[in-house]
N, C-alpha and C positions, 0 to 999 in steps of 0.2 A: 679597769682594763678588761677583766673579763666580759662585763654586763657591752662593753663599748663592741669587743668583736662579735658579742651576737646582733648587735645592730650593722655592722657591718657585715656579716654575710647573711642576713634576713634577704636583701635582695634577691641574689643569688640564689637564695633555696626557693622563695619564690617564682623566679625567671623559671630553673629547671619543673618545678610542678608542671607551669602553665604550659613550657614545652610539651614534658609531657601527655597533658592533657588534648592539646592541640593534635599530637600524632596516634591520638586512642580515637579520635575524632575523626581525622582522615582517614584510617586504616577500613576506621566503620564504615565513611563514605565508600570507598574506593570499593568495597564487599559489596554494598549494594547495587553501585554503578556496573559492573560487571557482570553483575545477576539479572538489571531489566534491561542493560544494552551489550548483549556480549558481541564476540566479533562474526560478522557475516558468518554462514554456515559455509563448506568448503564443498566444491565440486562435488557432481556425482557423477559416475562413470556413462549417465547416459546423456552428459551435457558438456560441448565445447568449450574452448577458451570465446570465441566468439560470441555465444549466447549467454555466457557467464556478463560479461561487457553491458550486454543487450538488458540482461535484470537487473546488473546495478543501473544503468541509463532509465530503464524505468521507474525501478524505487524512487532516484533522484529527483524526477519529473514527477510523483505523487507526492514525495515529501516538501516541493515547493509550492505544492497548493494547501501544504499543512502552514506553510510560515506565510504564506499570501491572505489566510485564513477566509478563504472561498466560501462566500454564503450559498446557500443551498436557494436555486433557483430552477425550475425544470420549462418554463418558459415557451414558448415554439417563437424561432428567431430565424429571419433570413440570415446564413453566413454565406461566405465565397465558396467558390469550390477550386478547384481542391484548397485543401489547408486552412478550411474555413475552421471561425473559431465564436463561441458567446463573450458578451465581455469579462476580461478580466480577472474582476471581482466577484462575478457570479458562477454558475454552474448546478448541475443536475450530479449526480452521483456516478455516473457515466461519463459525466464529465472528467473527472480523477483519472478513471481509467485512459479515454482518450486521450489526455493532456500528458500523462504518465508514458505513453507509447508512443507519441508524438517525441517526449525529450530522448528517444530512441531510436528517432528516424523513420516511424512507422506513423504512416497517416490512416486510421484506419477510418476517417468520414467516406476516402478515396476508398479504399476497399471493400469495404463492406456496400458504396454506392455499387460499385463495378458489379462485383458479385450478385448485386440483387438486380443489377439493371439486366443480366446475362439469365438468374435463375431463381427470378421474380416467386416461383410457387414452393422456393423453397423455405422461402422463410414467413414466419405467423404473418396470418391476416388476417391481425386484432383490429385491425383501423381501416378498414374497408377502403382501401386506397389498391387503385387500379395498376402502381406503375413506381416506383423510386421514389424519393423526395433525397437528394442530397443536404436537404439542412436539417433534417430530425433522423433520417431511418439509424443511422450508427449510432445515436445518442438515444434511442430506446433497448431495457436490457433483454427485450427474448432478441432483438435483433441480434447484437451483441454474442449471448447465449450461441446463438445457432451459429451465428459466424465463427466463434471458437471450436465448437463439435468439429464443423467442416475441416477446419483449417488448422486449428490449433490440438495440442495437446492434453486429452481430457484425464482427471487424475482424479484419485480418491477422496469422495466426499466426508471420511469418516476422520476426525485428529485424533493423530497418534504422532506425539513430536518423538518419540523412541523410533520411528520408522523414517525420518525427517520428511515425511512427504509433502512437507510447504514448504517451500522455499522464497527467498525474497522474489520480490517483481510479478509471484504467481496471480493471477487473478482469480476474486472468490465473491459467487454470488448467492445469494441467501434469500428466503420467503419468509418477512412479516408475518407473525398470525395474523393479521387482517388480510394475509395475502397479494399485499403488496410485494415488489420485490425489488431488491437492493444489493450493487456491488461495492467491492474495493480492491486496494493493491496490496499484499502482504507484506509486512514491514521483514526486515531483517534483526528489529528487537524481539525479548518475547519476556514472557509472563516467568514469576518465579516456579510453574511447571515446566517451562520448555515451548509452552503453545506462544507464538508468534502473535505480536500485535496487525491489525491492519490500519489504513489508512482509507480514509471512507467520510463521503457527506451525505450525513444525513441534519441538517441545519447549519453545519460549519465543519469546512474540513478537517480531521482532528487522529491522531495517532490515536489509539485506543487498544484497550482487552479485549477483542469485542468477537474473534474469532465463530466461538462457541455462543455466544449470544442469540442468534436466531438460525432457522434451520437452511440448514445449506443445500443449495440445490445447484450448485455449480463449481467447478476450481479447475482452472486451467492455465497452461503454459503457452505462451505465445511472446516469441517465435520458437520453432519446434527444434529440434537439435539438428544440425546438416547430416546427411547420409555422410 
């Protein structure tokens, strides 16, 4: 009788172990998830409900060239104007940005054409071209670069996530030691320090640590907060 009720609650102490086992396991997940995806950073008083709207639309529009997995192509392509676009599944790394700004109502091929059609000497003349080109000039990044000085909000090149001065949707642009140069869109994840992942193709579009990885020579807010 005895030896019969420890086979009949062997189950049962079993069951409970695995239970518990199981909720030492979530508990662990749950600690981690919360540490590389915590929740969006919250206002700062020098930014509206309106352009709060405006960073998440943008994040949302970098982060579906994460899951569209966008290979890295920088190409020279006739697109339309306005709202022209490369195909698809391809793209330049500028591309993220533009496509990111665009799911926020911001066509910036149209802008930045405008702006340079009106004040052609103000932006680099790397490429010895006399006059606009609507299908490359926004999708190379000093053009980019200088179009953000003018118009957008320019903000400290230095990480320090104790000051939160990245925020998601920010845009951050960086020089290669070979001197190459490369953007992305700020993730609203970040690293077990607090530094902010970004969203960036450099061969596939892809969420990453990558912040601090090469030196930054650019990080801006665009659209700028309303008066």
């Amino acid at each position: 009788m005895k030896e019969t009720g420890i086979c009949l609650h062997r189950p049962f102490i079993v069951a409970l172990v695995i239970c518990a086992s199981v909720l030492v396991l979530c508990a662990g997940s749950f600690t981690l998830l919360r540490r590389a995806d915590p929740p969006c950073p919250g206002p700062s008083e020098e930014i509206d409900e309106e352009d709060l709207a405006a960073c998440d639309l943008i994040l949302q529009g970098a982060r579906a060239e994460v899951k569209n997995r966008t290979r890295y192509d920088d190409s020279y392509v006739a697109i339309p104007y306005p709202g022209g676009d490369v195909a698809p599944g391809v793209g330049a790394c500028t591309d993220v940005v533009i496509r990111a700004l665009r799911n926020a109502g911001i066509d910036l091929q149209k802008r930045i054409h405008e702006d340079m059609s009106s004040n052609f000497d103000q932006y680099p003349g790397n490429w010895g071209l006399s006059e606009a080109d609507s299908n490359i000039d926004h999708r190379r990044i000093p053009n980019q670069i200088r179009y953000f000085e003018r118009f957008g909000q320019s903000l400290l090149l230095e990480v320090d996530a104790g000051e939160e001065q990245w925020q998601r949707g920010d845009l951050v642009y960086w020089r290669f030691p070979d001197g190459r140069q490369h953007c992305g869109v700020v993730s609203d994840r970040v690293n077990s320090d607090g530094v902010p992942l970004v969203i960036h193709n450099a061969g596939i579009t892809r969420e990453e640590d990558c912040l601090q990885r090469w030196e930054i020579i650019g990080h801006f807010r665009y659209p700028v907060e309303h008066d």
